[in-house]
Z-matrix of the N, CA and C atoms (Angstrom, degrees):
N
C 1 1.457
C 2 1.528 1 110.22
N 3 1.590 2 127.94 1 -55.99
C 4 1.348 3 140.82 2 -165.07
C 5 1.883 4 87.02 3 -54.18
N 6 1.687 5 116.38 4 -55.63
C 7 1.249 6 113.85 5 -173.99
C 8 1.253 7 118.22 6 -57.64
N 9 1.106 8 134.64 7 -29.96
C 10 1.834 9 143.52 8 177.20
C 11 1.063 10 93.51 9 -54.95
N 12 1.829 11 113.09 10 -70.40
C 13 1.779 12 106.49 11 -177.41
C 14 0.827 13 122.36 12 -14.87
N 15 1.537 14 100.48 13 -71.28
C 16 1.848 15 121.56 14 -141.53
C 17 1.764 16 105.30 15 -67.43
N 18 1.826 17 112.77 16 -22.75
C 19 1.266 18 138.86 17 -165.11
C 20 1.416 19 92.89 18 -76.42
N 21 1.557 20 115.14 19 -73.71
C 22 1.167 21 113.62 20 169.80
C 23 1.839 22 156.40 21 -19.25
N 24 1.899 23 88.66 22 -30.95
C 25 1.521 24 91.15 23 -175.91
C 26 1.123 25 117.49 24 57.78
N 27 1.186 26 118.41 25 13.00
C 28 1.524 27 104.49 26 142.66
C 29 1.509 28 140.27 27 -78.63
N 30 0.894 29 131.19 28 160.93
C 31 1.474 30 117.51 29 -179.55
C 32 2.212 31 95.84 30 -92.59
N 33 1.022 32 88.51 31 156.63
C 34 1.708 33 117.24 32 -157.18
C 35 1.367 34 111.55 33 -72.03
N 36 1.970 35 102.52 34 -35.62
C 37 1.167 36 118.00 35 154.92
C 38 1.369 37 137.99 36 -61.99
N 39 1.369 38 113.96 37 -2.95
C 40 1.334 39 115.38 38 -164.87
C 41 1.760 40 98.30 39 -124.48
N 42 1.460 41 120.91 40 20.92
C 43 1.097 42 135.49 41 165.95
C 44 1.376 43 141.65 42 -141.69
N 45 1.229 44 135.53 43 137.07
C 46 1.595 45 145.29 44 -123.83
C 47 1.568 46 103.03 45 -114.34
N 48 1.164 47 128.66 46 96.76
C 49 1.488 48 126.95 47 176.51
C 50 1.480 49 117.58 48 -109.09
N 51 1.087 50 97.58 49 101.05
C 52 1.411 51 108.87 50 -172.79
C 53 1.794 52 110.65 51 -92.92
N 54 1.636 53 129.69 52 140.09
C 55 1.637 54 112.55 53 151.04
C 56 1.153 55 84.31 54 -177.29
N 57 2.024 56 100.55 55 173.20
C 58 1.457 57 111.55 56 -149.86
C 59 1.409 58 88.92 57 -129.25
N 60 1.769 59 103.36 58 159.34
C 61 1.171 60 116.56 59 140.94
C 62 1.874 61 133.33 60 -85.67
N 63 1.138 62 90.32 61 133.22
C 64 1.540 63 114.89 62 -161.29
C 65 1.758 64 110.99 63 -71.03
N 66 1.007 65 115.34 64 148.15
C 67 2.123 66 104.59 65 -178.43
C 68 0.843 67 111.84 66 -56.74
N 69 1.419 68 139.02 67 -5.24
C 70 1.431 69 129.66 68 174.80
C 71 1.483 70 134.99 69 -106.32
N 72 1.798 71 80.18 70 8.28
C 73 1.730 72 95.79 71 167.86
C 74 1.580 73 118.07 72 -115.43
N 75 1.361 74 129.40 73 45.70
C 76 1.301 75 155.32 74 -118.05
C 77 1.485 76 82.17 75 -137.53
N 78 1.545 77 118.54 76 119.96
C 79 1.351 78 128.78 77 -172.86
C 80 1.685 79 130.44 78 120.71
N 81 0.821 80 149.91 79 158.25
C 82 1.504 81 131.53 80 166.78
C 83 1.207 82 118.93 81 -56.81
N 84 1.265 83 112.18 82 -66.05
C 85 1.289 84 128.66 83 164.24
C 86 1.716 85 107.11 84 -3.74
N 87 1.359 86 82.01 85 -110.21
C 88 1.500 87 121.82 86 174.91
C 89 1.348 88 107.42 87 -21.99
N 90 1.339 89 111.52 88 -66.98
C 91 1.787 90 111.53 89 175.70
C 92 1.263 91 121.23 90 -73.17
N 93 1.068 92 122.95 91 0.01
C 94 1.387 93 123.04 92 151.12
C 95 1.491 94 121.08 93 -65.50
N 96 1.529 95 114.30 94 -66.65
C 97 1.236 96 128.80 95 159.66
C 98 1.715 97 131.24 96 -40.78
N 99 1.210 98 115.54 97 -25.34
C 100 1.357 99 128.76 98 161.97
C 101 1.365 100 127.44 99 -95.81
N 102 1.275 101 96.86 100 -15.83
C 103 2.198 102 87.18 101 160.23
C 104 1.616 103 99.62 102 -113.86
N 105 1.594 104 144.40 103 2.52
C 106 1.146 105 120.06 104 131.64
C 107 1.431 106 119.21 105 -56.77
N 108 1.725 107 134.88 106 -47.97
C 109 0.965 108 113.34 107 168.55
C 110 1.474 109 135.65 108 -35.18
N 111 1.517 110 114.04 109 -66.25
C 112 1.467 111 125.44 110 -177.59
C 113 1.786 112 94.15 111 -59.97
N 114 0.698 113 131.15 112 -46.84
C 115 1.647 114 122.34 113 179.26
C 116 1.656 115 127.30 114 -32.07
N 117 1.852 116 91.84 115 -52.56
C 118 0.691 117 90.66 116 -171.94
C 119 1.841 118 116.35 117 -89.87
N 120 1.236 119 104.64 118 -3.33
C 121 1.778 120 136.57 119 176.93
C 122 1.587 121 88.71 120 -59.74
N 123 1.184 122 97.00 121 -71.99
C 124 2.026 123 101.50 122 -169.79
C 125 1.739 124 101.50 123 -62.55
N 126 0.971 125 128.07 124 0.50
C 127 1.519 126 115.19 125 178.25
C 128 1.285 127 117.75 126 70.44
N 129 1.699 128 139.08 127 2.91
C 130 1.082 129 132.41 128 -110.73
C 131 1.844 130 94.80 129 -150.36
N 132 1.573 131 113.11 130 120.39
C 133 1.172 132 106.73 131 -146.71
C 134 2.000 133 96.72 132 -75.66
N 135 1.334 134 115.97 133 2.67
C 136 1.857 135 112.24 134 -167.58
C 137 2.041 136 76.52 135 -168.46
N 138 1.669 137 89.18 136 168.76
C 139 1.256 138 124.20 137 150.00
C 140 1.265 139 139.84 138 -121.34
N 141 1.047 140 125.66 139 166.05
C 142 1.666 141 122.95 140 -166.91
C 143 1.316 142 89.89 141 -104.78
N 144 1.028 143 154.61 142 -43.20
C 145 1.447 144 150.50 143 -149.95
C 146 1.520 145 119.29 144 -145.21
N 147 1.277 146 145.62 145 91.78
C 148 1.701 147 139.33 146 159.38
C 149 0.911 148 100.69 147 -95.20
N 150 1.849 149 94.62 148 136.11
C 151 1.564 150 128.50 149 164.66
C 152 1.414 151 122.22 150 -102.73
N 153 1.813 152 127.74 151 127.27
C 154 0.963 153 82.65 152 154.48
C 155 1.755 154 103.49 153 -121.91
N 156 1.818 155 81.08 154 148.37
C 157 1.743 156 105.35 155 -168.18
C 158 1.528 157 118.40 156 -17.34
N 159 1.727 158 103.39 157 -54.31
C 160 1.640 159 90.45 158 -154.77
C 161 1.700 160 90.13 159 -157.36
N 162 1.068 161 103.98 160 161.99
C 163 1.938 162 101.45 161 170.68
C 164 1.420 163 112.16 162 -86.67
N 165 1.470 164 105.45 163 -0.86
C 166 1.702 165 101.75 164 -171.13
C 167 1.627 166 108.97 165 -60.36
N 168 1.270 167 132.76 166 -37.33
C 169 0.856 168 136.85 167 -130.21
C 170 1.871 169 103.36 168 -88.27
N 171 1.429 170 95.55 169 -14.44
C 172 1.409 171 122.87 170 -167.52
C 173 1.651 172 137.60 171 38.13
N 174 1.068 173 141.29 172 -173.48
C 175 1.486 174 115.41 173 -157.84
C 176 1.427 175 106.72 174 74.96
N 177 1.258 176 124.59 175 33.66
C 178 1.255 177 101.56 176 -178.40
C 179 1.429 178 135.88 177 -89.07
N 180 1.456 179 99.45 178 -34.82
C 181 1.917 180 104.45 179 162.48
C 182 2.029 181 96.78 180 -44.78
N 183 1.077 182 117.50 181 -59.59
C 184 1.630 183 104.10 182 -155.18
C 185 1.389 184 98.07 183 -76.08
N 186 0.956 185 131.33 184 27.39
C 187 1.356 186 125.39 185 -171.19
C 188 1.743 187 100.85 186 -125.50
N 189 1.916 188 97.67 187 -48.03
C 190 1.503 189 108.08 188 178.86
C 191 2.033 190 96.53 189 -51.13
N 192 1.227 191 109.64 190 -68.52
C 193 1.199 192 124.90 191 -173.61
C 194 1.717 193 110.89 192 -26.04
N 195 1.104 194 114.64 193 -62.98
C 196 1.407 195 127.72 194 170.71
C 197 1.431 196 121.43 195 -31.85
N 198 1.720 197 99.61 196 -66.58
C 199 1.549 198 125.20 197 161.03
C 200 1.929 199 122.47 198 -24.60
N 201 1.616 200 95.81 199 -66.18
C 202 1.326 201 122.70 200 162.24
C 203 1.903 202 129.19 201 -41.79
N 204 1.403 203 109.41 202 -65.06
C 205 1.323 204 121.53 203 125.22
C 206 1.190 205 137.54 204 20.58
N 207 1.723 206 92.97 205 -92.96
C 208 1.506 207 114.59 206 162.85
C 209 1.524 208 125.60 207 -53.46
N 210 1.525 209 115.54 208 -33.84
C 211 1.208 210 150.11 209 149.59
C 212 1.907 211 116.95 210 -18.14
N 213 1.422 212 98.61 211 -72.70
C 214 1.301 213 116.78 212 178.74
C 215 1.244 214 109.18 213 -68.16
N 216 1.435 215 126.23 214 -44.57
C 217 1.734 216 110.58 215 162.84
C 218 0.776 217 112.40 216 -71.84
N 219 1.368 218 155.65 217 32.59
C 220 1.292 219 123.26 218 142.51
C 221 1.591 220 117.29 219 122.20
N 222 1.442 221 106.55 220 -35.67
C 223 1.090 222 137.48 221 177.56
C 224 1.716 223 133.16 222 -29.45
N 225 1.944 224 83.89 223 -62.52
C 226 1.439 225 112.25 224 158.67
C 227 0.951 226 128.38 225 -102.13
N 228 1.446 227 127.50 226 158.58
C 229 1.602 228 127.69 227 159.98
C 230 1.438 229 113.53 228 -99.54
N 231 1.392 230 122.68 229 -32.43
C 232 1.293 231 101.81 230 -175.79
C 233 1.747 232 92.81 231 -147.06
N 234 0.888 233 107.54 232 147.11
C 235 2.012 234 102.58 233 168.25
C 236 1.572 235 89.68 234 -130.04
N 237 2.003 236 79.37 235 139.08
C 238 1.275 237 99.39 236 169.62
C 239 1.873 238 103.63 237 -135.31
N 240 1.660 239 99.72 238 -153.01
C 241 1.522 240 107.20 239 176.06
C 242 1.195 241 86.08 240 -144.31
N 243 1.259 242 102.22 241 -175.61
C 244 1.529 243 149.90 242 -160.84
C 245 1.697 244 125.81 243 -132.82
N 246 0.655 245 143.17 244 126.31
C 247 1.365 246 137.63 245 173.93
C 248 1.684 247 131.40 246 47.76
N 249 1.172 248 96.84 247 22.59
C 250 1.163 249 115.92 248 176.50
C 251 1.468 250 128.28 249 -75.62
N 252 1.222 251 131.01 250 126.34
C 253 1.583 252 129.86 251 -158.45
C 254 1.511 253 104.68 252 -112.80
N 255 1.444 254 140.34 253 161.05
C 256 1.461 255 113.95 254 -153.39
C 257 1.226 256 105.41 255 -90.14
N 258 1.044 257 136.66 256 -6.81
C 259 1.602 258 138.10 257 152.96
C 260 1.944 259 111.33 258 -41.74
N 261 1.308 260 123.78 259 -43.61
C 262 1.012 261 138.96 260 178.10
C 263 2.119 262 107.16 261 -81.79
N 264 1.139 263 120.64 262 -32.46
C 265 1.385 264 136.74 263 175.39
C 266 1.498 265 94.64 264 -60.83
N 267 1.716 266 120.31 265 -99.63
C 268 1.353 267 132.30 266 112.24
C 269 1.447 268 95.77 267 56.09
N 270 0.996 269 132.13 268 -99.23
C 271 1.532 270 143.14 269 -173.48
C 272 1.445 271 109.17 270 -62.19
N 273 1.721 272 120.20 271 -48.43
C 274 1.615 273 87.92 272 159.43
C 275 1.286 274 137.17 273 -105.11
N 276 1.525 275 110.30 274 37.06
C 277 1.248 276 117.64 275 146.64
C 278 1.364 277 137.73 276 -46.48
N 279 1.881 278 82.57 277 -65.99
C 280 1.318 279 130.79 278 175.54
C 281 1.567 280 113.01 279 -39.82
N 282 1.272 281 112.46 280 -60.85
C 283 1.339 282 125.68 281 -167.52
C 284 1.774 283 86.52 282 -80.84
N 285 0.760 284 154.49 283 -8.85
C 286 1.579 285 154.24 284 -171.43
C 287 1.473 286 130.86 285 49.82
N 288 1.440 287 84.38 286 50.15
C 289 2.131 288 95.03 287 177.66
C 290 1.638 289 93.40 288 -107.24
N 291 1.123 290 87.35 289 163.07
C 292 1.981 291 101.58 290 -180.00
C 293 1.046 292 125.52 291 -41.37
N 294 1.421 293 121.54 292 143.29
C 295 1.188 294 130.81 293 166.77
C 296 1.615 295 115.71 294 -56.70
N 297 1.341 296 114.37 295 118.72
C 298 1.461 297 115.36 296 170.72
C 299 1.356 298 111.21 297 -34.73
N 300 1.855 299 107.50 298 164.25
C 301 1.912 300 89.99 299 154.81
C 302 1.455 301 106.00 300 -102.61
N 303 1.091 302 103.46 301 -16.89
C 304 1.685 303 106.17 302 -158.44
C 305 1.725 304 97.13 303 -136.06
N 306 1.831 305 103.66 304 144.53
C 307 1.272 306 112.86 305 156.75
C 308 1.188 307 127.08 306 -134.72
N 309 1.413 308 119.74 307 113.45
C 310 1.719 309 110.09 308 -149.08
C 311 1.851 310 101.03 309 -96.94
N 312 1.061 311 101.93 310 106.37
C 313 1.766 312 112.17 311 178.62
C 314 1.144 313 108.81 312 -97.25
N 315 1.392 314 135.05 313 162.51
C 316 1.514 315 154.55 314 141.46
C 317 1.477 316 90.18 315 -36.02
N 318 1.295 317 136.04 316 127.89
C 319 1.163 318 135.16 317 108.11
C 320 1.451 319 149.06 318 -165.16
N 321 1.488 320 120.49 319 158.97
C 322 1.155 321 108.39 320 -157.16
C 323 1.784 322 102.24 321 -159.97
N 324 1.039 323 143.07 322 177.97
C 325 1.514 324 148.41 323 -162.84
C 326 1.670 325 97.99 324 -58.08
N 327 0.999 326 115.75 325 -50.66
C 328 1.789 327 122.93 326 -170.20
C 329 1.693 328 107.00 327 -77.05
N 330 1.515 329 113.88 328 -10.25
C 331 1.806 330 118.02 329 179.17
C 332 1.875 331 100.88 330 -155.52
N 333 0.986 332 84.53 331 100.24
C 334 2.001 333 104.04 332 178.38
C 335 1.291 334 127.37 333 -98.16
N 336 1.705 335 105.81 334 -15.89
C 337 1.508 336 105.71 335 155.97
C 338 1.558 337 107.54 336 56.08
N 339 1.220 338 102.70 337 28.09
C 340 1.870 339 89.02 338 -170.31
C 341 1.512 340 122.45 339 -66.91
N 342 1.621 341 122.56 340 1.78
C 343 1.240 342 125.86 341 -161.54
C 344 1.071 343 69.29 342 -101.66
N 345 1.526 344 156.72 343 -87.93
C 346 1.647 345 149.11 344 -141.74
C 347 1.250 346 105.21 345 -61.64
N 348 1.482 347 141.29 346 -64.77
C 349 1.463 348 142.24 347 134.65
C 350 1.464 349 103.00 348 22.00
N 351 1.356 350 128.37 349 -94.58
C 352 1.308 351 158.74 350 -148.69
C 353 1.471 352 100.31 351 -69.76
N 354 1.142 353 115.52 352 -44.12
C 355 1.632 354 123.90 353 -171.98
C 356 1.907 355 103.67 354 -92.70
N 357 1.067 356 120.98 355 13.46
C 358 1.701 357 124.79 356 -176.22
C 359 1.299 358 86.84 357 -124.47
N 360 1.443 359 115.98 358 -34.34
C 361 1.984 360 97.53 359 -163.05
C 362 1.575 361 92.86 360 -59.83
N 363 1.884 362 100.55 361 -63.29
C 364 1.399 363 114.31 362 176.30
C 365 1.300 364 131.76 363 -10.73
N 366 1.546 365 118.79 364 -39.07
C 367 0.967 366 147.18 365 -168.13
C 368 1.321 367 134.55 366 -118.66
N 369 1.312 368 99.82 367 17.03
C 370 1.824 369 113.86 368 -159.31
C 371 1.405 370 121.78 369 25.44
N 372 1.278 371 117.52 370 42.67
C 373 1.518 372 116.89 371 174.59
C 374 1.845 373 81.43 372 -83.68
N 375 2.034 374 95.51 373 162.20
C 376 1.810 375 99.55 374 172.54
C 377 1.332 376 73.20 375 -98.85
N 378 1.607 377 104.64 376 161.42
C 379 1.322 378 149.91 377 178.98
C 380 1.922 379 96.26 378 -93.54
N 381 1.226 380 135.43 379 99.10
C 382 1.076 381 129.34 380 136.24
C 383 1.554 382 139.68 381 -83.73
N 384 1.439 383 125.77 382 122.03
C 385 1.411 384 130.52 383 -170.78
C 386 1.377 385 104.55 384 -84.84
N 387 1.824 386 139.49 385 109.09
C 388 1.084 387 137.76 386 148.86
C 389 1.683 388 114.02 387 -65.91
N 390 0.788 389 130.18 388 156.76
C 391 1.865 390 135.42 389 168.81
C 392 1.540 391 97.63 390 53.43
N 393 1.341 392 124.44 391 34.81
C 394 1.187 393 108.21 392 166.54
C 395 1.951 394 123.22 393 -61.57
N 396 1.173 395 117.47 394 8.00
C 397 1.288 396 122.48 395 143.46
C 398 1.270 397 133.64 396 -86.54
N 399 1.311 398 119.53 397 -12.19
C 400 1.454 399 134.14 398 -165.96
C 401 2.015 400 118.65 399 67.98
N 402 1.329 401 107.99 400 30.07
C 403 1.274 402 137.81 401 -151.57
C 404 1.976 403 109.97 402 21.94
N 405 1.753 404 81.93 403 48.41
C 406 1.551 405 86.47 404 169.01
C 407 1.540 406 138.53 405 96.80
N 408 1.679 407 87.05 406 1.87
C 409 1.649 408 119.01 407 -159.53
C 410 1.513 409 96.99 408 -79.49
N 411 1.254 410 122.68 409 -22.41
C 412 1.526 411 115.72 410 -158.26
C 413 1.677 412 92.09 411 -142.37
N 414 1.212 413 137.09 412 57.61
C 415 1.542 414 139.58 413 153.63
C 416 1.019 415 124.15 414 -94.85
N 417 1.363 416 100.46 415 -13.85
C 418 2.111 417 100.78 416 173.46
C 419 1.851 418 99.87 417 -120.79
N 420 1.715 419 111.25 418 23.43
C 421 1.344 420 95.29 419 149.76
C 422 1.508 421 152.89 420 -82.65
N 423 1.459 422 118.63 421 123.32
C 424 1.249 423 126.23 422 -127.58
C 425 2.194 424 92.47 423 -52.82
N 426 1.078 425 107.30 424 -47.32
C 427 1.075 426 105.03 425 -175.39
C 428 2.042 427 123.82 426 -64.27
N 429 1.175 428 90.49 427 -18.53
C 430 1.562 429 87.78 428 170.85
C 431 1.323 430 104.39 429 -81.89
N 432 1.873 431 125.79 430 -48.26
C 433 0.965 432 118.94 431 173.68
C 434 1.474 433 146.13 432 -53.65
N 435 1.818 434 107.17 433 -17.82
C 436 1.236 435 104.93 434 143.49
C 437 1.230 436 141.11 435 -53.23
N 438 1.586 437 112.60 436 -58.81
C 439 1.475 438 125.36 437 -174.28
C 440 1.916 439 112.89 438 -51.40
N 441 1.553 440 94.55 439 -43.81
C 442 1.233 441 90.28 440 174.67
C 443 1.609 442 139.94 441 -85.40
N 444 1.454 443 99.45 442 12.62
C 445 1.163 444 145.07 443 -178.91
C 446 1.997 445 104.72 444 -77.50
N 447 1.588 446 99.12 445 -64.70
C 448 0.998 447 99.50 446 -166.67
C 449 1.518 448 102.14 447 -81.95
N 450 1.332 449 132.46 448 -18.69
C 451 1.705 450 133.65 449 143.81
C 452 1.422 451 129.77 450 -45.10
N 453 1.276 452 120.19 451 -5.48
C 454 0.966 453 112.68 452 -157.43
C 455 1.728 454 130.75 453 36.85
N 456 0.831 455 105.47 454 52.41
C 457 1.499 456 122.05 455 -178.21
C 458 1.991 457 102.90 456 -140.11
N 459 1.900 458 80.96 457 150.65
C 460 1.373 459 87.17 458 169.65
C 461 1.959 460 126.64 459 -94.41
N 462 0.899 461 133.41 460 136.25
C 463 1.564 462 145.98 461 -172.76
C 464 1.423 463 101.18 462 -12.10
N 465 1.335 464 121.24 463 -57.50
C 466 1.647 465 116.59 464 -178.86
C 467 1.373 466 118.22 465 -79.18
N 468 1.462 467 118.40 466 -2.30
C 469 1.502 468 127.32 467 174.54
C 470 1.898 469 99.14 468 -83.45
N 471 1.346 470 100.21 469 -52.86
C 472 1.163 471 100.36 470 -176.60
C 473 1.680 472 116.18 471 -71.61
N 474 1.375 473 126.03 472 -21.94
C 475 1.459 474 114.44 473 160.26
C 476 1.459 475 134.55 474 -64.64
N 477 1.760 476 94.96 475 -51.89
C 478 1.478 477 106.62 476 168.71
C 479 1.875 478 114.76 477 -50.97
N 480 1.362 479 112.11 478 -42.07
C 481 1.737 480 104.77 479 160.97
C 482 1.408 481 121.26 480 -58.59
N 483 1.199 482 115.55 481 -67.34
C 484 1.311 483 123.73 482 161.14
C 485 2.077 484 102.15 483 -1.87
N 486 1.118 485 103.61 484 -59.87
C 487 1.637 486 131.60 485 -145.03
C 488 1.751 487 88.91 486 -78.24
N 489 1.468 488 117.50 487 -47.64
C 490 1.559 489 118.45 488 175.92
C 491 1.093 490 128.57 489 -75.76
N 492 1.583 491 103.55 490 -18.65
C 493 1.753 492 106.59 491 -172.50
C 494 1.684 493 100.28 492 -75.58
N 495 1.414 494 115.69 493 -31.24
C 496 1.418 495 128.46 494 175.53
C 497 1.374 496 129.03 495 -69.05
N 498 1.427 497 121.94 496 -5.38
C 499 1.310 498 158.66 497 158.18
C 500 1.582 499 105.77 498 101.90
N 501 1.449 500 124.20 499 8.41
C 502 1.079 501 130.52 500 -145.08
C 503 1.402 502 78.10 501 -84.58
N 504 1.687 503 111.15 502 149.25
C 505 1.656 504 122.84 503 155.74
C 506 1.857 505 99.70 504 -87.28
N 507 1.031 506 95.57 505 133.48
C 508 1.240 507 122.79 506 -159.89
C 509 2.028 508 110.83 507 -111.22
N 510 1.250 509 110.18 508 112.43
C 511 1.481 510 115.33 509 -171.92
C 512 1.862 511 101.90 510 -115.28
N 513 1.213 512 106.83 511 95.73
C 514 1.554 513 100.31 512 151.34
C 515 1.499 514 136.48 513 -93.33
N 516 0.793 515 141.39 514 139.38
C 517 1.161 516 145.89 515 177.18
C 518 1.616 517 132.95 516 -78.12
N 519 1.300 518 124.25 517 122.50
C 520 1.489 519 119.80 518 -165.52
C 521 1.552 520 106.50 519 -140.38
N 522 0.880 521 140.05 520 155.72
C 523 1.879 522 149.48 521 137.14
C 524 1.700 523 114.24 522 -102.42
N 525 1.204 524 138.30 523 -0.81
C 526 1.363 525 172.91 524 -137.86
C 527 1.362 526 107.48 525 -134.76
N 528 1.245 527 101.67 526 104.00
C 529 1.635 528 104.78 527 -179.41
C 530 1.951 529 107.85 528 -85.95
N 531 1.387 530 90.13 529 -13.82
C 532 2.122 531 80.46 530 -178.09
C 533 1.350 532 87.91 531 -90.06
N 534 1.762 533 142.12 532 -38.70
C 535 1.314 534 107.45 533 173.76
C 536 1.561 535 138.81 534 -90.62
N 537 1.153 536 92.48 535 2.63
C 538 1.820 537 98.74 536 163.81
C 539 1.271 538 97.39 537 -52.85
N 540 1.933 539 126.40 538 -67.46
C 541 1.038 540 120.10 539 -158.86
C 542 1.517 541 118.22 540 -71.96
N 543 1.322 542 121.98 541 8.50
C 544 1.268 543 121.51 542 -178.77
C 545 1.496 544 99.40 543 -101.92
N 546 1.291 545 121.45 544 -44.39
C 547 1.828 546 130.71 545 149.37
C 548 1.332 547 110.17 546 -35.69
N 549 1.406 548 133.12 547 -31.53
C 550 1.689 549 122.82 548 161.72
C 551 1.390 550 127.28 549 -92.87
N 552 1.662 551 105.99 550 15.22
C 553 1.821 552 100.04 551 -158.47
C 554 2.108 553 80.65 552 -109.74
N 555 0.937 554 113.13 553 44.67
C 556 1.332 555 117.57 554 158.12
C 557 1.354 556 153.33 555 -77.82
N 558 1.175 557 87.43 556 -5.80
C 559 1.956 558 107.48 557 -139.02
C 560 1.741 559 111.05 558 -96.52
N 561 1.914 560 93.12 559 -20.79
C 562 1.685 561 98.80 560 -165.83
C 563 1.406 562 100.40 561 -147.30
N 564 1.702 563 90.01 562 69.05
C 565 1.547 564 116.01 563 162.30
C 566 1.659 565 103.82 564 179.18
N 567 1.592 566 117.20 565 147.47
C 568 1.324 567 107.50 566 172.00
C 569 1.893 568 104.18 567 -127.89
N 570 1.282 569 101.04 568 159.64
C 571 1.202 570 125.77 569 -172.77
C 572 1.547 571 95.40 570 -54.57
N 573 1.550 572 141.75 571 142.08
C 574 1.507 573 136.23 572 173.63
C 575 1.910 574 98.97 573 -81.75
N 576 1.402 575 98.27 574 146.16
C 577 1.384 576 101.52 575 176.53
C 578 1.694 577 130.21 576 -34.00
N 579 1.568 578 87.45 577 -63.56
C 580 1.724 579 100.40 578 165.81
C 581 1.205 580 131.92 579 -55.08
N 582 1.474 581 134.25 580 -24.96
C 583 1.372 582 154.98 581 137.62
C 584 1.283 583 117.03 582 -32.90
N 585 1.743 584 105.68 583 -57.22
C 586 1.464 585 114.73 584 174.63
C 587 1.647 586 127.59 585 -67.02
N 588 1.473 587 107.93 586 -23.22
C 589 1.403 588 133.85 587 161.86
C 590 1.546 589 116.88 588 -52.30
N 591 1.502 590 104.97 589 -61.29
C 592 1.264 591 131.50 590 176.74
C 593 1.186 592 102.08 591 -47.34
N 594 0.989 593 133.20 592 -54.60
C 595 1.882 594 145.01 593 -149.78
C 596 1.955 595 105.26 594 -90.93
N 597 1.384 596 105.12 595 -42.26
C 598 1.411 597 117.80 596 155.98
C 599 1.539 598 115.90 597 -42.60
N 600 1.054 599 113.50 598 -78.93
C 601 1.312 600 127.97 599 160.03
C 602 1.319 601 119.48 600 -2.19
N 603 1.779 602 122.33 601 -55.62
C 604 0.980 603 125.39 602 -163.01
C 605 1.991 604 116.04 603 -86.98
N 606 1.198 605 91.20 604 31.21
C 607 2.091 606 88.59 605 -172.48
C 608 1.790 607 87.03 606 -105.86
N 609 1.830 608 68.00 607 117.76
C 610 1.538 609 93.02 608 162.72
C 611 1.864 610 122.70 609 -140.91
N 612 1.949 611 84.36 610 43.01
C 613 1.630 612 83.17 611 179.92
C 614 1.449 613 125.40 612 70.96
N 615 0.777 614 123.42 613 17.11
C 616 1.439 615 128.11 614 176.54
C 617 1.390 616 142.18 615 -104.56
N 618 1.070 617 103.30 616 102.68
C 619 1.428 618 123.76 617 -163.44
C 620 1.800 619 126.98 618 -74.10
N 621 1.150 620 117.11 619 133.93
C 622 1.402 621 128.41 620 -167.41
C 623 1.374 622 114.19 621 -97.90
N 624 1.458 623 118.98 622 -20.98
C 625 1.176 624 136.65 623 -147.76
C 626 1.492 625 105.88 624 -153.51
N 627 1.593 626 128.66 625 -163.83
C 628 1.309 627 126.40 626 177.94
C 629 1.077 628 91.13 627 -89.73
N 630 1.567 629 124.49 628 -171.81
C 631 1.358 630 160.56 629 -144.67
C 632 1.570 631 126.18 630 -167.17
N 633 1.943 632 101.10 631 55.73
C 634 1.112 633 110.25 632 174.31
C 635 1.286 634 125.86 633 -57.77
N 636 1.397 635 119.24 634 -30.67
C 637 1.493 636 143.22 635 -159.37
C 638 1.479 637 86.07 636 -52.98
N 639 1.380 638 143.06 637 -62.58
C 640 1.620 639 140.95 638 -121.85
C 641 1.513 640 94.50 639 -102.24
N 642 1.611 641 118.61 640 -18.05
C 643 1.681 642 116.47 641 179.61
C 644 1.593 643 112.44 642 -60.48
N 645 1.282 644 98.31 643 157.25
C 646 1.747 645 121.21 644 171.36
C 647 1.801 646 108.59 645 -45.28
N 648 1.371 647 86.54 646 131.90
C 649 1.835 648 96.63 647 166.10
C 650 1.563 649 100.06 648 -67.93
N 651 1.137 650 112.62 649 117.03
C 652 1.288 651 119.68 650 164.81
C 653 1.529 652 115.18 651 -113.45
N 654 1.504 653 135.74 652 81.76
C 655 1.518 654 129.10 653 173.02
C 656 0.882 655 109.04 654 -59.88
């Protein structure tokens, strides 16, 4: 990655490097040693963004702490989490270390998470949407395919909006260079209210992925 940059000519500042620590780097120790690793993997003298993945992994105050840390040198720009449910938020409140910036959840019309949602606005954590497609599980559902029907838009145009009107930063995923660019043709049109109603409507908990959010606070 650091080599793409540097290839690129872009300036360093004008680009977003985001990555996480994984449950098995859960500890000071350990999470120390695993974002020098990836650091030094990306070539890349800091990051704009650390995650860590999930609370499963537990240890998490000494782990947040570490993270933070890393923070003050320089290292990081912002630490956040991942999959965290507000029971897991909640706890490092509680214990009184920083407010995340970011919490990257599952979501999408069929999982709305509105109790984690609700408790980040509260709190100025950003709202990040992982699988805001549902990695694809629901594009020929008859009811999305209407709405986006009468938008003239296609199913993942209309989720990924869906995903902005909600303020959520919104991450889809592609290897597909014609649908990346159909994943960016979002920007200059909005979903109609009643549409957006419609699409509300449809959370019924349903998950694409695991379901770290509901595990034990483990500090």
């Amino acid at each position: 990655v650091g080599q793409a940059i540097r290839e690129s000519g872009l300036p360093r500042s004008e680009l977003f490097v985001t990555t996480k620590l994984w449950i098995d780097g859960h500890g000071a120790q350990a999470a120390t040693q695993h974002f020098t690793r990836s650091l030094q993997n990306l070539g890349l003298e800091y990051v704009d963004l650390y995650l860590i993945h999930s609370p499963g992994g537990g240890k998490v105050l000494e782990t947040y702490d570490a993270i933070v840390a890393l923070q003050r040198q320089g290292l990081i720009r912002d630490v956040g989490v991942s999959n965290f449910g507000v029971k897991h938020l909640e706890g490092l409140r509680e214990a009184g270390r920083p407010t995340p910036a970011v919490n990257q959840i599952e979501l999408h019309p069929f999982l709305q998470q509105r109790d984690i949602v609700k408790y980040c606005r509260a709190h100025g954590i950003a709202v990040q949407a992982y699988s805001p497609l549902g990695k694809g599980e629901w594009l020929d559902d008859p009811a999305l395919l209407e709405i986006a029907k009468r938008n003239h838009k296609t199913v993942a145009q209309l989720l990924i909006r869906w995903s902005m009107q909600h303020g959520h930063v919104v991450l889809p995923k592609s290897s597909k260079a014609s649908r990346i660019a159909e994943n960016f043709a979002v920007l200059d049109w909005s979903i109609p209210t009643t549409d957006m109603i419609e699409l509300d409507g449809l959370d019924a908990d349903r998950h694409c992925t695991w379901d770290p959010t509901s595990g034990p606070w483990r500090p």
